[in-house]
C-alpha positions in Angstrom: 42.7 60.6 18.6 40.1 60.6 21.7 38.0 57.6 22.2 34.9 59.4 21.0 36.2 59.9 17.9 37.5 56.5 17.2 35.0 54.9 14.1 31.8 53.6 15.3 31.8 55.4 18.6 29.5 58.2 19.4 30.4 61.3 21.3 28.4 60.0 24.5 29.5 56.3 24.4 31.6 55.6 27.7 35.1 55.7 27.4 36.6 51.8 27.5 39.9 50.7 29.4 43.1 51.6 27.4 45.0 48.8 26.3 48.4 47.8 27.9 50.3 49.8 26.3 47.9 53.2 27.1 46.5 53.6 23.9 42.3 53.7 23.5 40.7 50.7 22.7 38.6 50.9 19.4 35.4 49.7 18.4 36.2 46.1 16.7 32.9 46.1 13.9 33.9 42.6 12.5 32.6 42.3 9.1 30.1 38.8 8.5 31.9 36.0 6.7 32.0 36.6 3.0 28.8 35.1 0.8 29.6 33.5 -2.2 33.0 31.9 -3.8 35.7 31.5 -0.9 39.6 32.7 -0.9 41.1 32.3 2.1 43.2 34.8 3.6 46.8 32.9 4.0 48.7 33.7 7.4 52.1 33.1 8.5 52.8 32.9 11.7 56.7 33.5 12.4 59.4 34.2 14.4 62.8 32.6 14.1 62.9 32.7 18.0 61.6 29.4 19.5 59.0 29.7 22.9 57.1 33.1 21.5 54.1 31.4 21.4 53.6 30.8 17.9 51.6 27.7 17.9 49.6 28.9 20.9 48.4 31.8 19.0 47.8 29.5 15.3 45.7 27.2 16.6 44.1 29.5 19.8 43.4 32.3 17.0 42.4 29.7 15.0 39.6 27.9 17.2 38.6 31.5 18.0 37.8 32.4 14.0 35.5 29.9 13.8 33.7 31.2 16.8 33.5 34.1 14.1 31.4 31.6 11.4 34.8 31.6 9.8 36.7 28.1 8.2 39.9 27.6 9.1 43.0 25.6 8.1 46.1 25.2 10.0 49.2 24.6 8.9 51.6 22.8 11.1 54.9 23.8 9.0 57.1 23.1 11.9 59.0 19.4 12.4 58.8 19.2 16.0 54.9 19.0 15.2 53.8 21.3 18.2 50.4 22.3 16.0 49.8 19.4 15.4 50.5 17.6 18.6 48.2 20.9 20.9 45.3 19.5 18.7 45.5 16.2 20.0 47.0 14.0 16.8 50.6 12.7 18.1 52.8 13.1 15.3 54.9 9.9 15.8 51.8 8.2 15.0 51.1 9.5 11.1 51.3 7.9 8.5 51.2 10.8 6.2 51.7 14.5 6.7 52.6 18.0 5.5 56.1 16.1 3.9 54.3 13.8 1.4 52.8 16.6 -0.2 55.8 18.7 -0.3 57.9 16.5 -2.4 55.4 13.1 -3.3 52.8 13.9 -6.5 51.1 10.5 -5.5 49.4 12.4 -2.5 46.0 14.9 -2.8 45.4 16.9 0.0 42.5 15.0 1.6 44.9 12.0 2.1 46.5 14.6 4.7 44.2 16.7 5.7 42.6 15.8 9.6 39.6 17.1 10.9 40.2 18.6 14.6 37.6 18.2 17.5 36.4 22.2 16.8 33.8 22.4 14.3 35.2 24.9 11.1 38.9 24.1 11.7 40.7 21.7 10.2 44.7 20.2 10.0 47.1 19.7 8.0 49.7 18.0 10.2 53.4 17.4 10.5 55.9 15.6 12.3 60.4 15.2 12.4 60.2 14.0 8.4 59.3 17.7 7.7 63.1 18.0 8.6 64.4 16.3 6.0 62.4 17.8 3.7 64.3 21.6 4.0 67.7 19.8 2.3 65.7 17.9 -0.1 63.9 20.8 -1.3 67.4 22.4 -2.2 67.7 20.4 -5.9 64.2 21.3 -6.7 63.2 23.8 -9.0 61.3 27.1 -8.1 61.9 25.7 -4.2 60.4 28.7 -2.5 57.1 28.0 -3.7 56.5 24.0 -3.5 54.2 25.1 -0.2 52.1 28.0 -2.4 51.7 25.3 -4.7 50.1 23.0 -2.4 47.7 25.1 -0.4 46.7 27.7 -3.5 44.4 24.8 -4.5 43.4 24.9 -1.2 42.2 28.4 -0.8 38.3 28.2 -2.3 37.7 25.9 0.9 38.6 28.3 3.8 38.2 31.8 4.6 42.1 31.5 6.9 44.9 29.4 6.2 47.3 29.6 9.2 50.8 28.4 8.7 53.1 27.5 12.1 56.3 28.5 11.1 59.3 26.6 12.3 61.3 28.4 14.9 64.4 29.3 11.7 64.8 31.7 9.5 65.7 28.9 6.5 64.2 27.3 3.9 60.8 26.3 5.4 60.0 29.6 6.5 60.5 31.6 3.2 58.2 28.6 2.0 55.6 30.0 4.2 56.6 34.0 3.7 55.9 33.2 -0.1 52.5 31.2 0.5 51.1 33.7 2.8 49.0 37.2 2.0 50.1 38.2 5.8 52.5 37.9 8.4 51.8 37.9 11.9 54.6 38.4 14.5 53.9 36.9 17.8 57.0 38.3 20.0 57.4 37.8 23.6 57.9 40.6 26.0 61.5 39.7 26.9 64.6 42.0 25.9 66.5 39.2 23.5 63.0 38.1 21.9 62.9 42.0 20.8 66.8 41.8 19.5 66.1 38.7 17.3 62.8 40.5 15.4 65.3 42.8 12.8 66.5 40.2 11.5 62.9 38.7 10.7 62.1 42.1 9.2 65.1 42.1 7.2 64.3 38.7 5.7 60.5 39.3 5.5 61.6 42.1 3.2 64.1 40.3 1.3 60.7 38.0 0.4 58.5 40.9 -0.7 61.3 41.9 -2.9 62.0 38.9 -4.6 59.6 36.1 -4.1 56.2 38.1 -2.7 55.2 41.5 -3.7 51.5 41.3 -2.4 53.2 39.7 1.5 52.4 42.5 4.5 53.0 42.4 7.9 49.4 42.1 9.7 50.3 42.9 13.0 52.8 42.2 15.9 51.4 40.6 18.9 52.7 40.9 23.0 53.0 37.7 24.6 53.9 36.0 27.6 53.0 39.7 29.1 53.2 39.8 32.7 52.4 42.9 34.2 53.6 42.6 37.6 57.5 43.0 36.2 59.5 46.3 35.3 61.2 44.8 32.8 57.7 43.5 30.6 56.2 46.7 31.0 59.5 48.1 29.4 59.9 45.9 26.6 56.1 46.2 26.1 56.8 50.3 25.4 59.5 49.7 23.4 57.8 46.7 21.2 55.5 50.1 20.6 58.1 52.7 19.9 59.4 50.3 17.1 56.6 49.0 15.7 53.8 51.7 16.2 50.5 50.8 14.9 51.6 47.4 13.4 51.1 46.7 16.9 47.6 44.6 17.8 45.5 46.2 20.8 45.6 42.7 21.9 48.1 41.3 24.5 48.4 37.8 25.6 49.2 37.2 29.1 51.4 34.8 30.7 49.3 32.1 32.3 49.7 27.8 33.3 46.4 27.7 31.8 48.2 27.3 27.9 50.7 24.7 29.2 47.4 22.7 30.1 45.5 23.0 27.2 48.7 21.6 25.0 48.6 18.4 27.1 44.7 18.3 26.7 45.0 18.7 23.2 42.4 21.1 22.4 42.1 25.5 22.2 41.7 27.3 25.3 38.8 28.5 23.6 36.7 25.0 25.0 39.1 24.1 27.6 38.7 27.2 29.4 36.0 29.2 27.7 35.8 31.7 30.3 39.4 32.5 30.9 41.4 35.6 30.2 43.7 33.7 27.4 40.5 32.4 25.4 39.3 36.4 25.4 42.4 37.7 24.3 42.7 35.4 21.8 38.8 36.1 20.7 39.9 39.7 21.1 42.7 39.2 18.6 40.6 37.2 16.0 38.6 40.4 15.8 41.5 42.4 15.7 42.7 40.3 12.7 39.3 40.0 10.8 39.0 44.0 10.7 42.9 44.2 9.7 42.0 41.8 7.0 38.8 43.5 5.8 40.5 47.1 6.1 43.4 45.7 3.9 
Protein backbone atom coordinates (compact mmCIF):
# COMPACT_ATOMS: atom_id res chain seq x y z
CA UNK A 1 0.00 0.00 0.00
CA UNK A 2 1.42 3.61 -1.20
CA UNK A 3 1.22 6.38 1.29
CA UNK A 4 -1.58 8.04 -0.66
CA UNK A 5 -3.71 5.41 -0.21
CA UNK A 6 -3.16 4.86 3.42
CA UNK A 7 -6.89 6.05 5.28
CA UNK A 8 -7.26 9.63 5.69
CA UNK A 9 -4.65 10.62 3.19
CA UNK A 10 -5.46 12.29 -0.10
CA UNK A 11 -3.81 11.48 -3.29
CA UNK A 12 -1.86 15.02 -3.22
CA UNK A 13 -0.88 15.03 0.60
CA UNK A 14 3.03 14.85 0.76
CA UNK A 15 4.55 11.73 1.32
CA UNK A 16 5.88 11.51 5.24
CA UNK A 17 9.24 9.86 6.40
CA UNK A 18 9.04 5.92 6.53
CA UNK A 19 9.36 4.54 9.85
CA UNK A 20 12.55 2.68 10.97
CA UNK A 21 11.85 -0.21 9.73
CA UNK A 22 10.92 1.30 5.89
CA UNK A 23 7.37 0.96 6.04
CA UNK A 24 5.04 4.35 5.40
CA UNK A 25 3.92 6.15 8.16
CA UNK A 26 0.03 6.37 8.40
CA UNK A 27 -2.22 8.94 9.27
CA UNK A 28 -2.86 8.51 13.27
CA UNK A 29 -6.84 10.03 13.46
CA UNK A 30 -7.12 9.47 17.23
CA UNK A 31 -10.65 9.06 18.14
CA UNK A 32 -11.95 11.87 21.22
CA UNK A 33 -12.20 10.28 24.70
CA UNK A 34 -15.46 8.36 25.02
CA UNK A 35 -18.67 10.51 26.42
CA UNK A 36 -20.66 8.91 28.80
CA UNK A 37 -20.13 5.71 31.29
CA UNK A 38 -16.22 4.74 31.40
CA UNK A 39 -14.50 1.16 30.90
CA UNK A 40 -11.15 1.26 30.78
CA UNK A 41 -9.17 -0.50 28.45
CA UNK A 42 -6.79 -2.84 30.69
CA UNK A 43 -3.01 -3.21 29.44
CA UNK A 44 -0.35 -5.43 30.35
CA UNK A 45 2.83 -4.50 29.85
CA UNK A 46 5.25 -7.65 29.75
CA UNK A 47 8.21 -9.34 29.01
CA UNK A 48 9.89 -11.94 31.14
CA UNK A 49 13.25 -10.29 30.19
CA UNK A 50 14.36 -7.62 32.68
CA UNK A 51 15.96 -3.97 31.19
CA UNK A 52 13.37 -3.87 27.96
CA UNK A 53 11.93 -0.87 29.09
CA UNK A 54 8.86 -1.90 30.44
CA UNK A 55 8.31 0.63 33.13
CA UNK A 56 9.66 3.36 30.95
CA UNK A 57 7.02 2.76 28.39
CA UNK A 58 3.85 2.26 31.42
CA UNK A 59 4.33 5.23 32.95
CA UNK A 60 5.92 7.38 29.68
CA UNK A 61 2.82 6.03 27.58
CA UNK A 62 0.95 6.62 30.37
CA UNK A 63 1.71 10.53 31.07
CA UNK A 64 1.41 10.81 27.27
CA UNK A 65 -2.59 9.46 27.35
CA UNK A 66 -3.57 12.00 29.38
CA UNK A 67 -2.05 14.52 27.12
CA UNK A 68 -4.79 12.76 24.92
CA UNK A 69 -7.89 13.97 27.64
CA UNK A 70 -7.51 10.32 28.60
CA UNK A 71 -7.50 8.89 32.65
CA UNK A 72 -5.12 6.71 33.38
CA UNK A 73 -4.17 4.08 36.12
CA UNK A 74 -0.87 2.42 36.48
CA UNK A 75 -0.23 -0.58 37.86
CA UNK A 76 3.03 -1.12 39.43
CA UNK A 77 2.70 -5.16 39.57
CA UNK A 78 6.43 -5.54 39.88
CA UNK A 79 8.28 -6.01 43.60
CA UNK A 80 11.27 -4.13 42.90
CA UNK A 81 8.72 -1.12 42.61
CA UNK A 82 10.45 0.58 39.48
CA UNK A 83 6.69 2.22 38.57
CA UNK A 84 6.33 3.25 41.34
CA UNK A 85 9.67 4.56 42.42
CA UNK A 86 10.04 6.71 38.29
CA UNK A 87 6.94 8.53 39.74
CA UNK A 88 8.52 9.80 42.55
CA UNK A 89 6.87 7.62 45.72
CA UNK A 90 9.91 5.48 47.27
CA UNK A 91 8.52 2.24 47.87
CA UNK A 92 10.42 1.51 51.19
CA UNK A 93 8.48 4.27 52.46
CA UNK A 94 4.60 2.72 52.07
CA UNK A 95 2.66 1.82 54.22
CA UNK A 96 0.20 0.12 52.01
CA UNK A 97 0.44 -1.07 48.46
CA UNK A 98 -0.66 -3.27 45.60
CA UNK A 99 0.02 -6.49 48.35
CA UNK A 100 -2.74 -5.45 50.82
CA UNK A 101 -5.27 -5.63 48.31
CA UNK A 102 -4.07 -8.83 46.82
CA UNK A 103 -4.58 -10.93 49.78
CA UNK A 104 -6.15 -8.38 52.79
CA UNK A 105 -10.25 -7.80 52.37
CA UNK A 106 -9.77 -4.99 55.11
CA UNK A 107 -8.32 -2.68 52.29
CA UNK A 108 -10.57 -0.60 49.49
CA UNK A 109 -8.72 0.70 46.75
CA UNK A 110 -8.59 4.34 47.75
CA UNK A 111 -6.59 3.33 50.87
CA UNK A 112 -3.84 2.42 47.98
CA UNK A 113 -4.39 4.32 45.34
CA UNK A 114 -1.73 7.66 45.02
CA UNK A 115 -2.29 10.45 43.01
CA UNK A 116 1.01 11.30 40.76
CA UNK A 117 2.30 14.87 39.96
CA UNK A 118 0.55 14.52 36.14
CA UNK A 119 -2.95 15.61 36.10
CA UNK A 120 -5.28 12.32 34.72
CA UNK A 121 -2.88 9.68 35.97
CA UNK A 122 -3.02 8.05 38.88
CA UNK A 123 -0.92 4.94 41.05
CA UNK A 124 -1.39 2.08 42.41
CA UNK A 125 2.01 1.36 43.91
CA UNK A 126 4.19 -1.55 44.98
CA UNK A 127 7.20 -2.39 46.74
CA UNK A 128 9.54 -6.13 47.85
CA UNK A 129 6.11 -7.39 49.92
CA UNK A 130 4.58 -7.98 46.40
CA UNK A 131 7.26 -10.83 46.54
CA UNK A 132 5.87 -12.66 48.96
CA UNK A 133 2.66 -12.39 47.78
CA UNK A 134 3.44 -14.88 44.40
CA UNK A 135 3.89 -18.06 47.06
CA UNK A 136 1.05 -16.99 49.13
CA UNK A 137 -1.24 -16.73 46.40
CA UNK A 138 -0.53 -20.54 45.59
CA UNK A 139 -3.25 -21.97 48.46
CA UNK A 140 -5.80 -19.56 47.22
CA UNK A 141 -8.66 -20.36 45.21
CA UNK A 142 -9.18 -19.21 41.58
CA UNK A 143 -5.37 -17.54 42.07
CA UNK A 144 -5.07 -16.37 38.54
CA UNK A 145 -7.61 -13.84 38.92
CA UNK A 146 -7.24 -12.23 42.60
CA UNK A 147 -5.71 -9.04 40.43
CA UNK A 148 -9.02 -8.99 37.77
CA UNK A 149 -10.79 -9.02 40.91
CA UNK A 150 -9.32 -6.01 42.32
CA UNK A 151 -9.03 -3.57 39.37
CA UNK A 152 -12.56 -4.77 37.46
CA UNK A 153 -14.17 -2.57 40.11
CA UNK A 154 -11.85 -0.19 39.07
CA UNK A 155 -12.57 0.11 35.37
CA UNK A 156 -15.74 2.81 35.34
CA UNK A 157 -13.04 5.34 36.66
CA UNK A 158 -10.34 5.21 33.85
CA UNK A 159 -10.30 5.00 30.19
CA UNK A 160 -6.40 2.82 30.58
CA UNK A 161 -5.29 0.63 33.22
CA UNK A 162 -1.62 -0.05 32.68
CA UNK A 163 -0.18 -3.06 34.51
CA UNK A 164 4.00 -3.20 34.96
CA UNK A 165 4.64 -6.63 34.74
CA UNK A 166 7.41 -8.13 36.78
CA UNK A 167 10.37 -9.21 34.71
CA UNK A 168 9.00 -13.53 35.21
CA UNK A 169 7.02 -15.42 33.41
CA UNK A 170 5.25 -16.81 37.05
CA UNK A 171 2.50 -16.34 38.98
CA UNK A 172 2.29 -12.50 38.98
CA UNK A 173 2.27 -12.16 35.38
CA UNK A 174 -0.50 -14.59 34.40
CA UNK A 175 -2.26 -12.33 37.19
CA UNK A 176 -1.82 -9.55 34.83
CA UNK A 177 -2.30 -11.62 31.35
CA UNK A 178 -5.78 -12.58 32.93
CA UNK A 179 -6.71 -8.87 34.12
CA UNK A 180 -5.77 -7.28 30.91
CA UNK A 181 -7.99 -6.78 27.46
CA UNK A 182 -4.27 -6.29 25.76
CA UNK A 183 -0.83 -7.05 25.75
CA UNK A 184 1.86 -4.87 24.84
CA UNK A 185 5.42 -6.26 24.18
CA UNK A 186 8.09 -3.73 24.67
CA UNK A 187 11.33 -5.79 23.29
CA UNK A 188 14.65 -4.32 23.03
CA UNK A 189 16.57 -4.42 19.82
CA UNK A 190 19.26 -6.91 21.02
CA UNK A 191 19.60 -10.59 19.67
CA UNK A 192 18.89 -12.51 23.16
CA UNK A 193 15.90 -9.96 24.08
CA UNK A 194 14.42 -11.43 20.54
CA UNK A 195 15.23 -15.28 21.70
CA UNK A 196 13.40 -14.93 25.07
CA UNK A 197 9.96 -13.40 23.27
CA UNK A 198 8.61 -17.24 22.09
CA UNK A 199 8.45 -18.28 25.10
CA UNK A 200 6.22 -15.14 26.16
CA UNK A 201 4.03 -15.97 23.19
CA UNK A 202 3.74 -19.45 24.12
CA UNK A 203 2.60 -18.53 27.65
CA UNK A 204 0.47 -15.60 26.43
CA UNK A 205 -1.38 -18.26 24.51
CA UNK A 206 -1.52 -20.73 27.10
CA UNK A 207 -3.65 -17.72 28.99
CA UNK A 208 -6.10 -17.05 26.14
CA UNK A 209 -6.71 -20.75 26.11
CA UNK A 210 -7.44 -21.30 29.57
CA UNK A 211 -7.82 -18.28 31.68
CA UNK A 212 -8.57 -15.30 28.93
CA UNK A 213 -10.37 -15.76 25.69
CA UNK A 214 -11.05 -11.95 24.99
CA UNK A 215 -6.67 -11.20 25.85
CA UNK A 216 -4.85 -9.90 22.29
CA UNK A 217 -1.62 -8.89 21.67
CA UNK A 218 -1.85 -4.94 20.92
CA UNK A 219 1.33 -4.45 19.51
CA UNK A 220 5.18 -5.02 19.89
CA UNK A 221 7.31 -2.09 20.51
CA UNK A 222 11.43 -1.49 19.39
CA UNK A 223 13.31 -0.11 22.15
CA UNK A 224 16.58 0.86 23.22
CA UNK A 225 16.98 1.38 19.12
CA UNK A 226 20.16 2.75 18.17
CA UNK A 227 20.63 3.34 14.70
CA UNK A 228 24.14 3.93 14.41
CA UNK A 229 24.81 -0.19 15.01
CA UNK A 230 24.65 -3.12 12.35
CA UNK A 231 23.49 -5.29 14.71
CA UNK A 232 20.05 -2.94 15.93
CA UNK A 233 19.18 -2.31 12.54
CA UNK A 234 19.28 -6.22 12.14
CA UNK A 235 17.41 -7.28 14.94
CA UNK A 236 15.01 -4.29 14.14
CA UNK A 237 14.29 -6.31 10.53
CA UNK A 238 13.97 -9.36 12.04
CA UNK A 239 11.57 -8.12 15.14
CA UNK A 240 9.50 -7.28 11.70
CA UNK A 241 9.81 -10.52 9.81
CA UNK A 242 8.41 -12.23 12.90
CA UNK A 243 6.01 -10.14 14.08
CA UNK A 244 4.65 -8.26 10.96
CA UNK A 245 1.99 -5.81 11.54
CA UNK A 246 1.76 -6.52 15.30
CA UNK A 247 4.56 -4.35 15.08
CA UNK A 248 3.91 -0.36 16.26
CA UNK A 249 5.24 2.34 13.71
CA UNK A 250 6.71 3.71 16.84
CA UNK A 251 10.32 3.07 17.90
CA UNK A 252 11.93 4.16 21.03
CA UNK A 253 15.40 5.23 20.87
CA UNK A 254 18.22 4.74 23.15
CA UNK A 255 18.87 7.94 25.02
CA UNK A 256 20.55 9.14 28.94
CA UNK A 257 17.60 11.29 28.89
CA UNK A 258 15.23 8.19 30.46
CA UNK A 259 17.92 7.26 33.11
CA UNK A 260 17.35 11.04 34.27
CA UNK A 261 13.84 11.28 34.29
CA UNK A 262 13.72 7.93 36.76
CA UNK A 263 15.95 9.77 39.24
CA UNK A 264 13.63 12.96 38.87
CA UNK A 265 10.72 10.98 39.37
CA UNK A 266 8.46 12.22 36.84
CA UNK A 267 7.55 11.26 32.56
CA UNK A 268 9.82 12.55 30.10
CA UNK A 269 6.74 14.00 28.89
CA UNK A 270 7.33 17.24 31.57
CA UNK A 271 10.86 16.65 32.19
CA UNK A 272 11.83 16.92 28.67
CA UNK A 273 8.72 17.97 26.70
CA UNK A 274 10.59 18.64 23.71
CA UNK A 275 12.74 15.72 23.39
CA UNK A 276 12.69 12.81 20.90
CA UNK A 277 11.73 10.07 23.73
CA UNK A 278 8.60 12.29 24.93
CA UNK A 279 7.50 12.29 20.98
CA UNK A 280 7.87 8.77 20.50
CA UNK A 281 6.18 7.98 23.39
CA UNK A 282 3.24 10.67 22.33
CA UNK A 283 3.58 8.93 18.98
CA UNK A 284 2.94 5.57 20.52
CA UNK A 285 -0.08 6.73 22.64
CA UNK A 286 -1.67 7.53 19.32
CA UNK A 287 -0.58 4.43 17.96
CA UNK A 288 -2.30 2.59 20.87
CA UNK A 289 -5.60 4.76 21.10
CA UNK A 290 -6.28 3.92 17.24
CA UNK A 291 -5.28 0.06 17.87
CA UNK A 292 -7.76 0.28 20.64
CA UNK A 293 -10.56 2.00 18.87
CA UNK A 294 -9.97 -0.20 15.62
CA UNK A 295 -10.25 -3.38 17.92
Amino acid sequence: MTSENLPGRGADAPAEEPDPMGRPMPELVVPPPAEGPRRAVVIALCNQKGGVGKTTTTINLGAALTELGRRVLLVDFDPQGSASLGLGVHPHTLERSIYNLLLSAEYDVDDVVLPTDVPGMDLMPANIDLSAAEVQLVGEVAREQTLKRVLDPLRERYDFILIDCAPSLGLLTINALTASDRVIIPLECEYFALRGVALLSDTINKVIDRLNPELRVLGVLATMFDGRTVHTREVLTRVLEVFGDEVFHTVVRRTIRFPETTVAGEPITTYDSGSPGAAAYRMLAKEVLVRCHEG
